[in-house]
C-alpha positions in Angstrom: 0.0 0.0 0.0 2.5 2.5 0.5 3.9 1.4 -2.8 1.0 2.7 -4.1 0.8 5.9 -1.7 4.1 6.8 -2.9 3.8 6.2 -6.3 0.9 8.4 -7.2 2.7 10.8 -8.7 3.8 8.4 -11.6 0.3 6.8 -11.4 -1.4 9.8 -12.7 1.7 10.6 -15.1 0.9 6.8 -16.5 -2.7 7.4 -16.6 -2.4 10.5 -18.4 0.1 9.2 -20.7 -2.3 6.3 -21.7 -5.2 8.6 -21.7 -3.3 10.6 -24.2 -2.1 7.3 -26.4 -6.0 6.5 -26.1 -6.6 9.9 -27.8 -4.6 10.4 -30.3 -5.0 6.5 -31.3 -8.5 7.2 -31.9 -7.6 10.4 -33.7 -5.8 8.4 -36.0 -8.8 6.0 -36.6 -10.4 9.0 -37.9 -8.0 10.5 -39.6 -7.5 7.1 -41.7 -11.5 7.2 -42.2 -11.4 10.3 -43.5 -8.5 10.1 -46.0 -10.3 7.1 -47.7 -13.7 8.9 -47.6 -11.5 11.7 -49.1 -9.6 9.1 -52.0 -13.5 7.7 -52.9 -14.6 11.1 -53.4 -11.6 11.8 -55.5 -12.1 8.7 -57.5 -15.2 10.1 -58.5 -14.1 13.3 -58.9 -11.7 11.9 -61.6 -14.3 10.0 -63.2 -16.8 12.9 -63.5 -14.1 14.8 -65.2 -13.3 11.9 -67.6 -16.6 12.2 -68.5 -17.0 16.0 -69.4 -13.7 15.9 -71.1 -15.3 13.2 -73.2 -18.4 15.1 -73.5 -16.5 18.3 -74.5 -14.7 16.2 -77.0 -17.9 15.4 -78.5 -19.3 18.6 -78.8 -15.9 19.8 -80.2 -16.3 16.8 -82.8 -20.4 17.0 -83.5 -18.9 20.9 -84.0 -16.4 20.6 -86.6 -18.9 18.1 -88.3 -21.4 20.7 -88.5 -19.6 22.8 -90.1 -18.6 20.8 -92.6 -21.8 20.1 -93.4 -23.1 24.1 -93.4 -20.1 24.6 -96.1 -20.8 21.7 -98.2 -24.1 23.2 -98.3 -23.2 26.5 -99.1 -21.1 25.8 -101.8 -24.4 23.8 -102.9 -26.6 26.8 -102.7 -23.7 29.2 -104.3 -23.4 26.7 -106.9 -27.8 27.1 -107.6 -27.6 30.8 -107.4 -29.0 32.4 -110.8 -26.2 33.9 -113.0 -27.1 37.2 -114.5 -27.7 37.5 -117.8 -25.0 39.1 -120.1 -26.8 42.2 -120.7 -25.1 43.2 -124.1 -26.2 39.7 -125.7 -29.7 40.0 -124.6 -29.4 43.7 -125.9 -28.8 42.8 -129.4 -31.1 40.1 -129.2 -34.1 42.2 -128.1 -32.5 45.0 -130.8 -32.6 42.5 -133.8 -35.9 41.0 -132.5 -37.9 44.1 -133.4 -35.6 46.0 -135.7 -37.6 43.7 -138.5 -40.7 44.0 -137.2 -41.7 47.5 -139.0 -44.4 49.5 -137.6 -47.2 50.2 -139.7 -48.2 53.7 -140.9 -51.2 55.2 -139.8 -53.6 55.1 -143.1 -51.8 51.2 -143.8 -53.8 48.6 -145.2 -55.7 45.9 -142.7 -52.9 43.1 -144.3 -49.9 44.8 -143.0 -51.4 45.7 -139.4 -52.3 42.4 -138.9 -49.0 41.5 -140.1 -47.5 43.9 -137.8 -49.4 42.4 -134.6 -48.8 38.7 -135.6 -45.1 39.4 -135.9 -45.0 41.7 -132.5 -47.2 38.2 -130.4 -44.6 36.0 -132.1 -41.4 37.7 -131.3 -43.0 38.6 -127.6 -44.0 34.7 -127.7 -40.0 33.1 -128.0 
């Protein structure tokens, strides 16, 4: 008994050594249970951005093939666009057209009005 009498001292220093051991070994315990919640959640982490780089990747690609497509089709639509006419060609047509087609005078005979009007519906007719 006087062992233990004398001893407190390094009783309570033993105690509170082991109660402090006792601590900080179950602060480990969590510790260790945190850093694998922490690796899962970076796992996933990493897998969600695999997946939007992929999706970015496809977007870039769907992207790229859209424009192809909008440029093969506008070369399409250039390529159906009406040419103008060459205007001095169709000038000398329209000039030789009616240049024969002579205008009758005003006390002319029936035969060369009607003439006159048949020739002016066919030329207006081609």
């Amino acid at each position: 008994m006087n062992f233990l009498i004398a001893n407190k001292l390094w009783l309570i220093v033993i105690g509170a050594l082991a109660g402090v051991m006792l601590g900080l070994g179950v602060e480990i315990w969590k510790l260790k249970d945190d850093i694998k919640e922490a690796k899962a959640g970076l796992d996933q982490a990493q897998k969600e951005l695999a997946i939007k780089e992929a999706a970015i990747q496809v977007s870039a690609a769907n992207l790229s093939e859209c424009n192809t497509r909008i440029d093969f089709q506008n070369e399409k639509i250039k390529a159906l666009t009406v040419k103008p006419p060459d205007v001095v060609a169709t000038q000398e047509r329209v000039v030789t057209k009616f240049k024969k087609i002579e205008v009758p005078v005003k006390d002319a005979q029936c035969e060369k009005k009607l003439k006159f009007y048949e020739e002016l519906i066919n030329e207006a007719g081609k």
